[in-house]
N, C-alpha and C positions, 0 to 999 in steps of 0.2 A: 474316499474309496481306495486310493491307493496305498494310503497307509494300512487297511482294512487287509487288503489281497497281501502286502507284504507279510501279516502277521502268519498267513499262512505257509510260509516258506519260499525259496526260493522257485518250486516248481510252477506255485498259481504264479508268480509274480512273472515268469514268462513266458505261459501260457498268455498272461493278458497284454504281451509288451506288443504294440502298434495294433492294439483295436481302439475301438471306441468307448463311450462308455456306457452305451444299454450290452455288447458283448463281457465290458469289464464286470458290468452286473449278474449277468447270465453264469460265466463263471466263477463267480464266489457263490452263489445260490446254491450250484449245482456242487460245491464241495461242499456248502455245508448241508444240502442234501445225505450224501454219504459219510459223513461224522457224524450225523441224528441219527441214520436209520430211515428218515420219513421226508414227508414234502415239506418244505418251509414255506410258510403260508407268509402271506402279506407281503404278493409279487405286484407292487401296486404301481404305478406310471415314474417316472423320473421324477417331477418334482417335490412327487409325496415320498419315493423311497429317498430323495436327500432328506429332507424334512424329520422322517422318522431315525436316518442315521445319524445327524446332529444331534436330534433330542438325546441320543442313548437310547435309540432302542423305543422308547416310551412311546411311537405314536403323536408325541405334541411338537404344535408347529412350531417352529425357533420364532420367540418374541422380535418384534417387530421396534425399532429405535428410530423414533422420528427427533428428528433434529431442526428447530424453526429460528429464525432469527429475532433475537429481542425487541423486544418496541420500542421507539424511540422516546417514551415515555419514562422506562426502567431506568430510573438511575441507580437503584439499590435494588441489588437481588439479595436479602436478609438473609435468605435460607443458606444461599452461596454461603456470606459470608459468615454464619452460624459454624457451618461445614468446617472452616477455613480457620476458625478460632485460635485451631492448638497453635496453625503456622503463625497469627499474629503475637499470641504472647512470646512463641519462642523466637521472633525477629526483636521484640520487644527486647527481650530477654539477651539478646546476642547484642544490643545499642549498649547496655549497661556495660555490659562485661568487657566488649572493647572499647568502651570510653574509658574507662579507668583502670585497663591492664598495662603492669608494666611501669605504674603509676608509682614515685613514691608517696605522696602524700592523699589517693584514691578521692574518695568521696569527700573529702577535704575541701577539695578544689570546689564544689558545689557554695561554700561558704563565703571560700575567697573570693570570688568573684563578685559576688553584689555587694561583701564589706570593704574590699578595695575601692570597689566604682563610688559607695557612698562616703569612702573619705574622700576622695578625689573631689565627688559635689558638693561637701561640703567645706573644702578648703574655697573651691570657685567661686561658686554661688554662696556658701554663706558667710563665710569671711572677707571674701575680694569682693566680690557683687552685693554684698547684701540682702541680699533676696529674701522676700518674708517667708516664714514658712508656719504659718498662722498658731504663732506659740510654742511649737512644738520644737523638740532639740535637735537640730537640723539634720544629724545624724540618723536618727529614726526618723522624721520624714522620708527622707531620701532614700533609705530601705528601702520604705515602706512602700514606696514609686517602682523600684528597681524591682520588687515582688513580684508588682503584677505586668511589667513590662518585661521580665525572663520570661514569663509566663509567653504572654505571647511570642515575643524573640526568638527562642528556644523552638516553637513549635512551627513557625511561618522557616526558619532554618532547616530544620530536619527536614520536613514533611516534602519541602519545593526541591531537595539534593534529593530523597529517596529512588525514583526510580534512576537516575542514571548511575547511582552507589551502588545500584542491584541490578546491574546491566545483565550480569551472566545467569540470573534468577530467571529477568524476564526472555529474554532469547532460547531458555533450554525449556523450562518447565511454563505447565503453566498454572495459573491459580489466578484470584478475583484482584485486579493489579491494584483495587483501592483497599486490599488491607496491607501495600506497603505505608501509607501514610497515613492508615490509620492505628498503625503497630507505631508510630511516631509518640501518640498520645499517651500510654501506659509511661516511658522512659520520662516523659516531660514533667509529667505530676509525680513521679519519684522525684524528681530535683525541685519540684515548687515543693512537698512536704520537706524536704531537709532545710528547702531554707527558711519555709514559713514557721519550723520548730525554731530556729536562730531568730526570728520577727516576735519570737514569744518571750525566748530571752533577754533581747534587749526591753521588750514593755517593764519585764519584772524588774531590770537596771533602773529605768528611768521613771519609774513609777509610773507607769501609763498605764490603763485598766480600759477594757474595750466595751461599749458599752451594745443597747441590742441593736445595730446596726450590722453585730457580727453575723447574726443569721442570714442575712442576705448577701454575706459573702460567696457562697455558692452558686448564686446568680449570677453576681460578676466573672465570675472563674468558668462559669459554662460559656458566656455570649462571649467571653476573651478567647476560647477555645474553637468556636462554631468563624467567629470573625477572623483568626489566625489558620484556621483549617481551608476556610474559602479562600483564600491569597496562596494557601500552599499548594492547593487542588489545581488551582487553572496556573502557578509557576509551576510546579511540578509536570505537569503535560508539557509548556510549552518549551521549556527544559530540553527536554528530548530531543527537538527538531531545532531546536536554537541555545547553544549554550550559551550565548549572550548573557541569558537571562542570571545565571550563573553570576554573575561578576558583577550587573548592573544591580540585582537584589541587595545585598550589603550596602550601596551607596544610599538607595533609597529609605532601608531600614534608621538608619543613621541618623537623616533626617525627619526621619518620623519622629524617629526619639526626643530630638531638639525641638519637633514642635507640639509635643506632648508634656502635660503637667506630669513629669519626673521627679526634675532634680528642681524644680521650682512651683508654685503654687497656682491654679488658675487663675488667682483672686490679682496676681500680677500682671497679668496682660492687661494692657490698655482696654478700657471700657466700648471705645470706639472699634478695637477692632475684636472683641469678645465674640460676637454672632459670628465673624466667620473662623474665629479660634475654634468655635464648637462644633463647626460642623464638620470635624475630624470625628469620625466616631469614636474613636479611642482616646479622647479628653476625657470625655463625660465618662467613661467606663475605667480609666484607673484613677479619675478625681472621686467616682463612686466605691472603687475599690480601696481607695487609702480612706477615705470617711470610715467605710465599715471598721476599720482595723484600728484608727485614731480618735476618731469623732473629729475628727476635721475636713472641711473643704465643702463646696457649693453645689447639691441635689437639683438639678433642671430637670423637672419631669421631660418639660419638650423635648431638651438634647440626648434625656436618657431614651426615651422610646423613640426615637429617631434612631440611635445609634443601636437599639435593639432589633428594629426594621434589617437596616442595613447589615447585621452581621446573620440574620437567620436568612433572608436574601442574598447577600455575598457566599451563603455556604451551601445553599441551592445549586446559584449560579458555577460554584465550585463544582460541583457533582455532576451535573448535565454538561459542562464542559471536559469536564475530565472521562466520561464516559465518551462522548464525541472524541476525543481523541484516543481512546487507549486499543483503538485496532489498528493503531498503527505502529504501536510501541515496538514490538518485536520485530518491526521490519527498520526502523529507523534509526533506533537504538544504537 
């Protein structure tokens, strides 16, 4: 209203200075009385004439915004993060570019890194240790390991540092906090395709030809995905209030690695202590992942669908915990 009496000059405007406001009302009425000529109809009580002056004029009530709080059910609001899409690819998009800016050798380094680590296993383990590596030329094995253990590495890394690397993201703006780690996803399988093109090269080196095992590769590469996303979901929240988690993640990554069929074959652990080698859930899924891509290594249905259980389970459990913590992000951050 009182931006309304201003527009008419400074005369209404102190006409109305220390009345109220059915007076502040009274006199703008009564001027625009006299600029029409005639009465201005629709002298109607306080609440309806705000109502009718918000709308413009129009009569209609100003829409009503109710605001409720989520259920504790909602771990995904789809629609949210539908909305939200462009911000994920372009976070996506922003990992790329400053991972390899400034770079000389760029996307390069995506290569170096798994054929470095598979000379290195294959100097140890197949030269110094011996280790079988069920026919196959120890070098491609041990790729072939490295594949799908970046796969996961890379994305239980990213996803558990996201929100504290996007501290000033979360504190100013706001948006749905789990498309920071799952803007993690797009960047990761950019780097499993360059290297899985280089797992292609070396086949046609060494003459290895994949047989149809390879279609089920995409299976393994989802539940490696869903099982590395739930371990990033619940370190990524608890990150926030403990950087511990920071510093202790890397050790324990580490040895995961050493106790997973990588750089050596499952078929080498002692018979005796096999059953509880597998129930790592990440044995049987890159022992299923190197089969698809070699036609090598040993299919447990039981340890597969076990380890299937636990990574679509762990990525639940990711979500309802990650949602239970992310109202506190912005205050603790």
């Amino acid at each position: 209203m009182l931006w309304l009496c201003q527009r008419q000059g400074p005369a209404l405007f102190a006409a109305t200075e220390g009345v109220g406001y059915s007076a502040m009302r009274d006199v703008f009425l009564s001027e625009k009385e006299k600029e029409t000529g005639g009465p201005v109809t629709g002298r109607t009580s306080r609440p309806e004439g705000e109502a009718a002056l918000v709308a413009g004029g129009a009569g209609q009530p100003t829409p009503l915004l109710k605001i409720r709080p989520a259920t504790s059910w909602a771990a995904i609001n789809f629609r949210e993060l539908w909305q939200f899409r462009d911000l994920a690819m372009t976070l996506a998009g922003r990992d790329l570019k400053l991972r390899y800016k400034q770079t000389a050798l760029g996307v390069v380094w995506v290569l170096l890194q798994p054929l470095l680590a598979a000379g290195v296993f294959t100097f140890v383990f197949g030269k110094v240790a011996k280790m079988p590596s069920d026919g196959m030329p120890y070098f491609l094995f041990s790729y072939a390991g490295l594949l799908g253990w970046n796969l996961f590495f890379n994305t239980v890394t990213k996803s558990s540092g996201c929100l504290v690397g996007n501290a000033h993201l979360i504190s100013k703006v706001f948006f749905p906090r789990l498309v920071l780690p799952l803007s993690t996803v797009p960047s990761t399988l950019v780097d499993f395709a360059v290297a899985a093109g280089m797992m292609a090269v070396l086949m046609v080196i060494y003459h290895v030809a994949p047989g149809p095992g390879l279609l089920l590769l995409p299976v393994w590469i989802v539940l490696l995905l869903l099982f590395s996303l739930g371990i990033g979901l619940v370190t990524a929240g608890l990150a926030v209030s403990y950087r511990d988690v920071t510093y202790i993640l890397p050790v324990l990554m580490q040895l995961v690695m050493y106790a997973s069929p990588i750089a050596y074959a499952a078929t080498a652990v002692p018979e005796r202590l096999r059953k509880w080698y597998d129930l790592n859930p990440l044995a049987p899924l890159l022992e299923a992942f190197r089969w698809s891509l070699l036609r090598r290594g040993e299919l447990s249905a039981r340890y597969l669908s076990l380890a299937t259980i636990v990574s679509v389970l762990l990525f639940v459990v990711g979500l309802y915990s990650f949602k239970r913590m992310e109202r506190k992000f912005a205050d603790v951050i």
